[in-house]
C-alpha positions in Angstrom: 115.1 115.3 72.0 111.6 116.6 73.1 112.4 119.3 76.0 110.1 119.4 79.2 107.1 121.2 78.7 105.1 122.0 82.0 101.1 121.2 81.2 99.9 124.4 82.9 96.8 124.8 80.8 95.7 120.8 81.1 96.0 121.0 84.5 94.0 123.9 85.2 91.1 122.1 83.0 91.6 119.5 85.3 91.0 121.9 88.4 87.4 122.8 86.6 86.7 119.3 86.0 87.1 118.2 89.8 85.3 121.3 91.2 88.7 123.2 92.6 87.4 126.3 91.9 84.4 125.6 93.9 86.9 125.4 97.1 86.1 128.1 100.0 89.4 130.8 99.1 89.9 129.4 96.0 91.7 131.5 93.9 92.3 131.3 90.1 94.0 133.7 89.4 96.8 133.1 91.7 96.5 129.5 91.1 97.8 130.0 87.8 100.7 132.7 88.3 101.7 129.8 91.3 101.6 127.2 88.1 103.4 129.8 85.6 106.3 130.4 88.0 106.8 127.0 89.1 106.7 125.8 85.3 109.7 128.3 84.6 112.1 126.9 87.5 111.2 123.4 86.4 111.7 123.4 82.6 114.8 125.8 83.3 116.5 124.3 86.3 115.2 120.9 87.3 114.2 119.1 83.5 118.0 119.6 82.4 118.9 117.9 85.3 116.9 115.0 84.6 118.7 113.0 81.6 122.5 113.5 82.6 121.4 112.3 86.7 120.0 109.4 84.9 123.1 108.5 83.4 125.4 109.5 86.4 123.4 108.2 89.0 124.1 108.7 92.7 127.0 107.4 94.2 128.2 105.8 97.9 131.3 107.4 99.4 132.4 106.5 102.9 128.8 106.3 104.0 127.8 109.6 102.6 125.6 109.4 99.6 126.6 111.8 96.8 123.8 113.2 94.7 124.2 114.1 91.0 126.4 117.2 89.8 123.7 119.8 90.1 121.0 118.9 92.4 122.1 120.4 95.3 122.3 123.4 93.4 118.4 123.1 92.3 117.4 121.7 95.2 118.9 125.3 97.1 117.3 127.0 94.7 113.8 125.6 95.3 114.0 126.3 98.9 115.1 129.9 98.1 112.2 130.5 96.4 109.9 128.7 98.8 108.5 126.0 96.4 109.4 123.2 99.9 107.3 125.4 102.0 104.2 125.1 99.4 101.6 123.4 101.5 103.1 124.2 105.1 101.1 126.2 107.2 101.6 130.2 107.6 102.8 129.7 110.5 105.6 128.0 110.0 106.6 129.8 107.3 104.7 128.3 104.6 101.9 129.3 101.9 99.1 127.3 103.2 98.2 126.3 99.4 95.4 124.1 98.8 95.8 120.4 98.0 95.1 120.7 94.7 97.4 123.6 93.6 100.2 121.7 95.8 99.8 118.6 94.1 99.5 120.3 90.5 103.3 121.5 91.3 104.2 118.1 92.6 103.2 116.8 89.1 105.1 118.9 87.3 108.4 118.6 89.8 107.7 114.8 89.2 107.5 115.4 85.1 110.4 117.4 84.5 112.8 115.4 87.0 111.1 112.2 88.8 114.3 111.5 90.9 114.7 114.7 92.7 110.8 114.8 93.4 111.5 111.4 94.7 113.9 112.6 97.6 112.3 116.2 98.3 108.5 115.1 98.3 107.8 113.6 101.5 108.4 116.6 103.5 104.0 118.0 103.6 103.3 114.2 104.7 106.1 114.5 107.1 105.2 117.6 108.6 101.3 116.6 108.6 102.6 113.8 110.9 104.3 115.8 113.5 101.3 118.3 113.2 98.7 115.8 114.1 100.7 113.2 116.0 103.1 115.0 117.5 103.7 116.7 120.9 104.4 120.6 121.1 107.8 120.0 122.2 108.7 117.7 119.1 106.4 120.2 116.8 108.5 123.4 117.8 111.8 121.1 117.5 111.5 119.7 114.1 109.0 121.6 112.2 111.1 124.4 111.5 113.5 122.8 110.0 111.6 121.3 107.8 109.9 124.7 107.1 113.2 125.8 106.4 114.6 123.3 104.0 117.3 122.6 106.3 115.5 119.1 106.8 114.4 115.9 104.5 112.4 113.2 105.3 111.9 109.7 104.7 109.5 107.2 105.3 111.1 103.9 107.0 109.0 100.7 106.9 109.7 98.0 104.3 112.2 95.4 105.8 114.5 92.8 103.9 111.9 90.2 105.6 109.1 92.1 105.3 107.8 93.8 102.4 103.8 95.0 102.1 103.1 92.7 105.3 103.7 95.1 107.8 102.8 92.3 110.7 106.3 91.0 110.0 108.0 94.0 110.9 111.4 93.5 113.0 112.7 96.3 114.1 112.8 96.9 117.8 112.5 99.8 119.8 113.5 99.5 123.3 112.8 102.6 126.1 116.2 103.5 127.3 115.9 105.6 130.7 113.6 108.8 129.3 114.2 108.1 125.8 114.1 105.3 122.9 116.7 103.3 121.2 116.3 101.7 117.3 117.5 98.5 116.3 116.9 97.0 113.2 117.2 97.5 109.2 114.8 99.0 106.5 115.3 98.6 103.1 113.9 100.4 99.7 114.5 103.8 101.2 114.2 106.9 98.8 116.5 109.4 100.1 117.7 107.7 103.3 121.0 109.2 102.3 121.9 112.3 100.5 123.9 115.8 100.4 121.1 118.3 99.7 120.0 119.1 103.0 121.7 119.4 106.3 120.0 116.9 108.3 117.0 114.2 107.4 113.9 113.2 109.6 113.7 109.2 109.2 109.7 108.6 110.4 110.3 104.9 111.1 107.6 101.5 112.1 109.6 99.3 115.2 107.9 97.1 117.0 107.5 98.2 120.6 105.1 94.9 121.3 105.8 91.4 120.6 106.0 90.0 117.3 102.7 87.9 118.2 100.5 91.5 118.6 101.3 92.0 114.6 101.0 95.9 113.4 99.4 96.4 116.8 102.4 96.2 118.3 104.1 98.7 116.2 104.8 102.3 117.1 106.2 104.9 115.2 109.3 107.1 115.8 111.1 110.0 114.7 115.1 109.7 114.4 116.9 112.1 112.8 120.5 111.9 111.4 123.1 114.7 110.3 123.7 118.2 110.9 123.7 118.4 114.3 122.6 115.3 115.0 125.6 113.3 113.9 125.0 109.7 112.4 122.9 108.9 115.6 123.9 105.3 114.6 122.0 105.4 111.2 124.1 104.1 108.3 123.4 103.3 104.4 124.6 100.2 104.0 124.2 99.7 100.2 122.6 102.0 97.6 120.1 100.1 95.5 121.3 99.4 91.5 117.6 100.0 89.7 115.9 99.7 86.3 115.1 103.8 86.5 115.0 106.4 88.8 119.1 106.6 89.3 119.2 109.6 90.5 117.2 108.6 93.5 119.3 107.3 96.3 117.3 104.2 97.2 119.3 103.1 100.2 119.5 99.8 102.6 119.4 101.7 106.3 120.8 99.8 109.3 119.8 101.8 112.3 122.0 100.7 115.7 121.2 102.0 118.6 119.7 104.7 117.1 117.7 107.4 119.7 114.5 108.2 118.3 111.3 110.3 119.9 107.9 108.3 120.2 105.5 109.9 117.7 101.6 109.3 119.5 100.8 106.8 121.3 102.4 103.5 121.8 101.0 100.8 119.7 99.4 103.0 117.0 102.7 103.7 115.0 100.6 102.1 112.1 98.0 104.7 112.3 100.1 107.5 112.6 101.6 106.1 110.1 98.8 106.3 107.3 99.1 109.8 107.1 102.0 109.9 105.5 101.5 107.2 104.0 98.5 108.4 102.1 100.1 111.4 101.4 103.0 109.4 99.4 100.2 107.3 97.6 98.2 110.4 96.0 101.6 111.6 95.0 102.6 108.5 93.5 99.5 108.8 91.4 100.9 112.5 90.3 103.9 110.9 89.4 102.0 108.1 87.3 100.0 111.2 85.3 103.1 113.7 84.9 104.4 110.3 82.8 101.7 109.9 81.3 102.0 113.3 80.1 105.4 113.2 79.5 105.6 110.3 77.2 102.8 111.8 74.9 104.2 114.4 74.7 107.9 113.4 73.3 105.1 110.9 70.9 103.6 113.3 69.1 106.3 115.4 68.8 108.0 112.6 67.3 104.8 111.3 65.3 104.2 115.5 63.7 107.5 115.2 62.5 108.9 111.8 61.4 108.6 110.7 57.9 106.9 107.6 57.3 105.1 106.1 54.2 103.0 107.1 51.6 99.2 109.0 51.7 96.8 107.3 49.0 97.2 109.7 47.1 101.0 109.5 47.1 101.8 112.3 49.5 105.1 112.0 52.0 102.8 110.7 55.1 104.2 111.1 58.6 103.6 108.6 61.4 100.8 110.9 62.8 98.8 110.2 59.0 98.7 106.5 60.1 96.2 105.2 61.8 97.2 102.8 64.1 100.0 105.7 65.5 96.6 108.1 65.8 94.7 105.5 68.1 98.1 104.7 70.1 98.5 109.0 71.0 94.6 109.2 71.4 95.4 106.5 74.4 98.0 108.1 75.3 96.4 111.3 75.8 93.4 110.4 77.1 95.3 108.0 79.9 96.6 111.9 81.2 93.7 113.6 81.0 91.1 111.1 82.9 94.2 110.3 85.6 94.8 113.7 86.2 91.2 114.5 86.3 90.7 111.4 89.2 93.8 112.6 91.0 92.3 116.2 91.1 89.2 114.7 92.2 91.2 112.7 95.3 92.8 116.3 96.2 89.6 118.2 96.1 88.0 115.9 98.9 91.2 116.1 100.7 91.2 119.7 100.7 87.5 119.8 101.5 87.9 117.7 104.2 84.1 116.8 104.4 84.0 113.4 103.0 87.2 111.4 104.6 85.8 108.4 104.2 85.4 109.1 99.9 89.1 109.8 100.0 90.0 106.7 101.6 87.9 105.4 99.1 89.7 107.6 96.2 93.1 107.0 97.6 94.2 103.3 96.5 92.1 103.8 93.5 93.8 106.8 92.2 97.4 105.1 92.9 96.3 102.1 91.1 94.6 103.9 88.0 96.7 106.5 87.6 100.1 104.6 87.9 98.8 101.9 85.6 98.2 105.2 83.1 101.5 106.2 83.4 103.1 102.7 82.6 100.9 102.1 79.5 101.4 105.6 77.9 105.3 105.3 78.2 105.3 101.5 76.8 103.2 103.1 74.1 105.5 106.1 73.8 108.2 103.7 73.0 106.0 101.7 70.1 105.0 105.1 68.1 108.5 106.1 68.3 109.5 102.3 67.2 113.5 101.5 67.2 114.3 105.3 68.2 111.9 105.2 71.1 114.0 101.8 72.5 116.9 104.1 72.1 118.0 106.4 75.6 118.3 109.7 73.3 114.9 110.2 72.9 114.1 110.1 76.3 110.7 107.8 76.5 112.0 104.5 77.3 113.8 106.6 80.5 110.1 107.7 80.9 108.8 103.9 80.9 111.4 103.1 83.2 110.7 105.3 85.8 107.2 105.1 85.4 107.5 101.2 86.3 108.5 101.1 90.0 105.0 103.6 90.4 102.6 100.7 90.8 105.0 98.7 92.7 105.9 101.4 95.8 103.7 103.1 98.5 101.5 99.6 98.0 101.7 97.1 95.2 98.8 98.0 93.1 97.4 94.7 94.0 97.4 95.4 97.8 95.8 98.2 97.6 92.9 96.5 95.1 92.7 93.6 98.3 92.1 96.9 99.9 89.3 98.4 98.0 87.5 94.9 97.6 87.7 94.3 101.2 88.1 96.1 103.8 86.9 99.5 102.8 83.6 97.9 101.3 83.1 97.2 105.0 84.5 100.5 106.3 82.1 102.0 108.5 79.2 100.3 107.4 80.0 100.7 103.8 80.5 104.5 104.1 83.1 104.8 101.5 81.3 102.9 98.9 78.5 104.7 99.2 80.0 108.1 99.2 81.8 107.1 96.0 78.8 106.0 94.3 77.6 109.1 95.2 80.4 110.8 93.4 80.0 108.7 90.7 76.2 109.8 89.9 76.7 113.9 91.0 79.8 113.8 88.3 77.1 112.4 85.5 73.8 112.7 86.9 72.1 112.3 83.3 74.0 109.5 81.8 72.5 106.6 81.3 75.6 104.8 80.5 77.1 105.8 83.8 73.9 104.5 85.7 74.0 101.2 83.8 77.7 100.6 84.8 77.2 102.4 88.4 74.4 99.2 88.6 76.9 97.2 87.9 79.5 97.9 89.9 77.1 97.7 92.8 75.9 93.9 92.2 79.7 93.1 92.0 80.0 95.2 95.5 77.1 92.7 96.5 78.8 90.1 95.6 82.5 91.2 97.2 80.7 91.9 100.5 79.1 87.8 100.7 81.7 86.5 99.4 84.5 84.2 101.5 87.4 85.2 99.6 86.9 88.8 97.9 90.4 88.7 96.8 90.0 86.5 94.2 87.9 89.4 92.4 90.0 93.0 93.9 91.5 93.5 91.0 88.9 93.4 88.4 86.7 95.2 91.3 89.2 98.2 91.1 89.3 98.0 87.1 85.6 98.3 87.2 85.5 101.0 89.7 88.2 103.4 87.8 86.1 102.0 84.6 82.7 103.5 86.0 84.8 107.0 87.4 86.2 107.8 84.4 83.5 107.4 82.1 81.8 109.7 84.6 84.3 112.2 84.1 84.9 111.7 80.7 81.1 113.0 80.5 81.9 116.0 82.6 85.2 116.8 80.9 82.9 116.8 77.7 80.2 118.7 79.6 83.4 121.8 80.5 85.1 121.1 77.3 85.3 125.0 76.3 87.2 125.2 79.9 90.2 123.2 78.2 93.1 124.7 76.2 91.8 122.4 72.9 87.8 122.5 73.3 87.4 120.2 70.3 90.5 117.5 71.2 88.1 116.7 74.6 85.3 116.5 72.9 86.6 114.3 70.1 88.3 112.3 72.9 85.0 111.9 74.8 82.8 110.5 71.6 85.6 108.2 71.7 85.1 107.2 75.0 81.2 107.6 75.6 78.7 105.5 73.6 77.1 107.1 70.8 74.0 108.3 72.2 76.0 110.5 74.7 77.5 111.9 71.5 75.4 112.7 68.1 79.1 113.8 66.9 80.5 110.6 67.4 81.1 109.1 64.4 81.9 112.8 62.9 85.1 113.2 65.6 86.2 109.4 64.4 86.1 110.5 60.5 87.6 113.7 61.9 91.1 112.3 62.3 91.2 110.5 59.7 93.2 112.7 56.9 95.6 109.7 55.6 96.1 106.5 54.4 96.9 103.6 56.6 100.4 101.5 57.3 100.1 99.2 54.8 
């Protein structure tokens, strides 16, 4: 079995390639000792953790959800040393880190234990909620803890009849003298239930409107449960049984009678809502790449050492001599490198803050290209390792199937490609198409390959914007869009190639990836990794 390796070195490449460093208060230096500490506690705490909670799972008892043996341990650890509070502000007892330095750790929590990412991760979207949304009252009353650790959160709005269309939401909220009272169920809820923490904020969609008003008439509210809040009428009814991710309580909620604050302003739950909601979408993407990375990983670690075959010249050859194995972990590594570059890109602008409209833009893109990354590179994980990789004791096919659910939660990949072909071709006039052809050009300005598919994609954008029905082409709209960002970046990551642990692995990957004219050494870098025979 492969052990856990944190990719502390890629990722700071990938903090060069999407401009981190040019960040007002950006700090290398500390950057990396941040990354170097957090790598230890993951490989040494939270990876061994990961294959024995797979295969325990979580369990219901008596309504309580029981986590698996040791992750209430880890989980006390990680608040001890203050990895929850990351991206809090200072004054609530957090570290103020940029987004990029707090989503870096989010991808490594995510590669060297999925699961217990999945129930700890929501708590920066959470608290940017209450920050922006809330009153001072409910700010001073919850924040802390969640600064604290003493306090989870989940995000409450898919319903048994009511899945990505958020119109058909049911749940009622109903004012009760000077406070509100929840009715209603929600399903697919990571970490609705469990024993890490004392208490858990549910941030929850009920309709406070009639059913006719659609997400207008949706509000969103704060319940919390446990501790010293009792069960305030909030119950797992069921714990999910999954393909992957079984140490993630995914839990069926029934909420009766349940007293729950008013976050904002009646009506608007769904806007409040998107902050969180974003937040959960560019993490999502993390997870994608931290698979991506993952399953490589345990393939060429398999490929350097497993006998297979014969060189021409009669040598022992081992699966990394073959061909078709080499172009399967070139795919595999260059699916991490351009997803973790785009998702660095998406956390830049967000921690810039000057462009929103670009990151609403970068958002559903990013979730849809780097999840779809993360899938691929585990189903090829399990072809290089053939038989042993369909076995569990080598670890990628757990890999592919916890990768799976990542382009199905926080938005089918499909809705959020209805998204990009519709409405945010319109947003604001077309602001966030604009700024992300704008991107797209300062990333490559001298590439004429990138302006010949930048051209392109603006006919089809022509096209989306006349046409009656620009769902019919979202999805090969967002293929083309990722298609024209990463070729961008894969001629910047060639451009800062001496910035990366392997300078000559990124270039070689980039001739792959760039036409030949961007790359005299093209057809060198091919011959390059050629050393052996082939599988027949």
């Amino acid at each position: 079995m492969t052990a856990f390796a944190a990719p502390v070195e890629d990722i700071l490449f990938a903090f060069e390639v999407a401009g981190a460093p040019q960040l007002p208060d950006w700090d290398g230096d500390l950057a990396q000792a941040v990354l170097d500490h957090f790598a230890a506690f993951a490989q040494g705490e939270i990876a061994p953790l990961d294959a024995p909670g797979d295969a325990q799972g979580c369990q219901l008892e008596a309504g309580q959800v029981r986590m698996p043996d040791g992750f209430g341990h880890a989980y006390a650890n990680y608040v001890d040393q203050g990895w929850h509070a990351l991206s809090l502000p200072e004054a609530l007892g957090g570290q103020d880190a940029p987004a990029p330095l707090s989503g870096a750790v989010s991808e490594i929590f995510a590669g060297a234990c999925h699961a217990l990412e999945m129930v700890t991760g929501l708590v920066p979207g959470a608290a940017r909620v209450l920050l922006r949304f809330g009153s001072k009252a409910q700010q001073a009353k919850h924040l802390p803890d969640l600064a604290s650790g003493a306090a989870l959160a989940t995000m409450c709005l898919t319903e048994p009849g009511a899945g990505s269309d958020l119109s058909a939401i049911r749940t009622r909220a109903k004012r009760v003298g000077e406070e509100w009272r929840i009715t209603g169920e929600k399903i697919f809820i990571s970490g609705g239930g469990q024993d890490m923490s004392d208490s858990i904020l549910h941030l929850l969609l009920a309709r406070t409107g009639p059913v006719a008003a659609g997400v207008k008439g949706l509000s969103l509210f704060l319940a919390r449960s446990g501790g010293a809040f009792g069960a305030n009428g909030v119950t797992v009814a069921r714990l999910e049984e999954k393909l992957g991710l079984h140490a993630s309580p995914t839990c069926h909620m029934v909420f009766d009678n349940t007293a729950a604050e008013l976050i904002g302003d009646e009506g608007a739950g769904l806007t409040a809502m998107f902050t969180l909601m974003n937040h959960a979408r560019l993490d999502v993407a993390l997870q994608g790449v931290a698979h991506a990375a993952r399953a490589h990983r345990i393939a060429l670690a398999h490929a350097l050492d497993r006998q297979q075959g014969r060189c021409p010249d009669g040598r022992p050859a081992r699966l990394v001599d073959h061909a078709d194995v080499r172009r399967m972990l070139d795919r595999q590594r260059a699916l991490e490198l351009s997803s973790r570059a785009m998702c660095q890109l998406a956390l830049v602008e967000m921690a810039r803050g000057t462009r929103p409209e670009l990151l609403e833009f970068l958002t559903p893109l990013v979730k849809i290209t780097a999840t779809e990354a993360g899938i691929e590179a585990a189903d090829l994980g399990i072809q290089i390792l053939g038989g042993y990789g369909y076995l569990t004791e080598y670890r990628v096919s757990q890999t592919w199937r916890d990768a799976r659910i990542t382009s199905i939660y926080e938005g089918a990949n499909g809705v959020h490609a209805g998204a990009l072909a519709g409405r945010l071709l319109r947003w604001k006039g077309g602001a966030a198409a604009t700024a992300f052809a704008e991107l797209v050009r300062d990333l490559a300005p001298d590439a004429p390959d990138v302006a010949q598919a930048l051209a392109q994609w603006r006919e089809m954008r022509s096209e989306l914007l006349i046409a009656p029905d620009p769902g019919a082409k979202a999805w090969a709209f967002a293929h083309v869009s990722a298609r024209v960002l990463t070729t961008a970046l894969w001629h910047r990551m060639a451009m800062m190639a001496d910035h990366a642990p392997d300078p000559a692995e990124i270039r070689r990957l980039a001739a792959l990836h760039l036409p030949a004219s961007a790359n005299g050494a093209r057809g060198a870098a091919v011959r390059q990794v050629a050393p052996c025979g082939s599988l027949g």
